[in-house]
N, C-alpha and C positions, 0 to 999 in steps of 0.2 A: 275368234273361232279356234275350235282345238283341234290342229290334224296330227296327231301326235297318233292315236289307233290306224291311220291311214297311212303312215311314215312309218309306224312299226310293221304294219304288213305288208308295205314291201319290201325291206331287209330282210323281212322273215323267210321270202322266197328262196328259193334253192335254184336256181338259174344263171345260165352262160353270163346273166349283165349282170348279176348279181356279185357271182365272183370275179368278171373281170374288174368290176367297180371296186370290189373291197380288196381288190391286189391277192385272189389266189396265185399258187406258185399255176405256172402254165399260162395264165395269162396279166398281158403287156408288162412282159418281161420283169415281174414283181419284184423279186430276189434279187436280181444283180444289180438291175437301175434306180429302182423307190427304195429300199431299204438302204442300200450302201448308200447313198446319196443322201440321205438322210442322219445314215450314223455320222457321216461327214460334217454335216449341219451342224449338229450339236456338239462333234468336237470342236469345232472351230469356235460356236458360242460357248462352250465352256472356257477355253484359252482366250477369247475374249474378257471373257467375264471373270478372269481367274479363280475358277471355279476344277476342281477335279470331277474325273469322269464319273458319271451316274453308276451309284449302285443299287438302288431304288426309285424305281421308272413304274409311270400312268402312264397307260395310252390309253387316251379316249378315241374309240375307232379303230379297235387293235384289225379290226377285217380276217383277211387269213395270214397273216402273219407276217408280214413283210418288212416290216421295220424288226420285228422281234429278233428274229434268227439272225440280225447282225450284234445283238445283245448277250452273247455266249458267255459274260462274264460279268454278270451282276446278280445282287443276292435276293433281290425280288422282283418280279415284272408283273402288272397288273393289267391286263388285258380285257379294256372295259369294251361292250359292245350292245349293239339291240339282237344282234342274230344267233343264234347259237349253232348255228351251221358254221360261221366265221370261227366264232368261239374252237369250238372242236378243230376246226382245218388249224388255227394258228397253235394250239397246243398239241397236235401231231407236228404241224413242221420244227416249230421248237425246242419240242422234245429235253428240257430244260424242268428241271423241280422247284426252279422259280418261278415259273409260272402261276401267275393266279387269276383265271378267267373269271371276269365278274360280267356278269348279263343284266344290263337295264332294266330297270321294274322286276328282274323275281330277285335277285340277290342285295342282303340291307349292307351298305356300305358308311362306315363313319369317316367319310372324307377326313374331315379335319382329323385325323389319327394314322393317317398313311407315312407321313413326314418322306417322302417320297424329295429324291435330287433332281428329276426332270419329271413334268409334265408334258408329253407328245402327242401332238394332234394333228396330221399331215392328212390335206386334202378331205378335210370331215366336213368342218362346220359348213362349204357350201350346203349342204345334204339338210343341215338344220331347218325346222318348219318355221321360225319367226328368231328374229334378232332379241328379241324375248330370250326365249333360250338360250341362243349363243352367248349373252350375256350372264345366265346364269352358271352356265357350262363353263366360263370364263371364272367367275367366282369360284365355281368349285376347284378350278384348278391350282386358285391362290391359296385356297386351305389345305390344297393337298402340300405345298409343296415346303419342308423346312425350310427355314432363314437358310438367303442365299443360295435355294434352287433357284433351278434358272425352266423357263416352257420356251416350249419352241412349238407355236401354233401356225400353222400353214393353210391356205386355202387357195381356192380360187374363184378369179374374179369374173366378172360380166363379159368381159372380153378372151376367158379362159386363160390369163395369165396367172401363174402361181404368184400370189406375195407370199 
């Protein structure tokens, strides 16, 4: 069964759960805790990986921006989402010419042409309608990303613990 039209109408909403769920600035404390904590993440998985810092970044799930605005110094960021409420909040907090908000279903993207250094996905794929997806969402991340990016996919689990 496909709830994909029923999963996009509610991101669609404009509502207090809506942006507290997609980390607007103002609520659960977006900015300082999810984002910085985040950029942390992927430093740390780059120096693991001996990999240098991202200058072409996917977020799938960019919300209202909360990972982005720790990104003040890369030369493209692609801020993929269903809501375009999201969309707009995270390219006003931003406020960045890297930015390139791409919205699910209206906008044609050639994944495989991004050659993007992280793919970032924090706290989304619980939100996915079927493992179906996730896994295809997983594939696109692989095409996005040149030899030797590195993703950092986050989620959480049945018992609300982050892996």
């Amino acid at each position: 069964m496909d709830n994909t039209p029923d999963w996009q109408a509610f991101w669609q909403r404009d509502t207090v759960t809506i942006k507290s769920l997609s980390h607007w600035q103002g609520y659960w404390m977006a900015y300082d805790r999810h984002g910085k904590g985040h950029r942390e993440m992927v430093e740390n998985l780059c120096r693991d990986a001996d990999e240098p810092l991202p200058k072409v970044i996917v977020e799938w799930g960019v919300g209202g921006g909360a990972n982005a605005v720790h990104w003040p110094d890369v030369d493209l960021y692609f801020g993929v989402d269903l809501s375009i409420h999201s969309l707009l909040e995270a390219e006003q907090r931003y406020d960045n010419p890297a930015f390139r908000p791409v919205r699910l279903y209206h906008d044609t993207v050639l994944w495989h042409t991004l050659d993007a250094d992280l793919f970032l996905s924090t706290q989304v794929f619980q939100h996915f309608p079927s493992q179906d997806y996730a896994a295809d969402i997983t594939r696109k991340a692989l095409v996005t990303l040149r030899p030797g990016g590195v993703a950092l996919i986050q989620t959480r689990v049945g018992d609300g613990q982050v892996t």
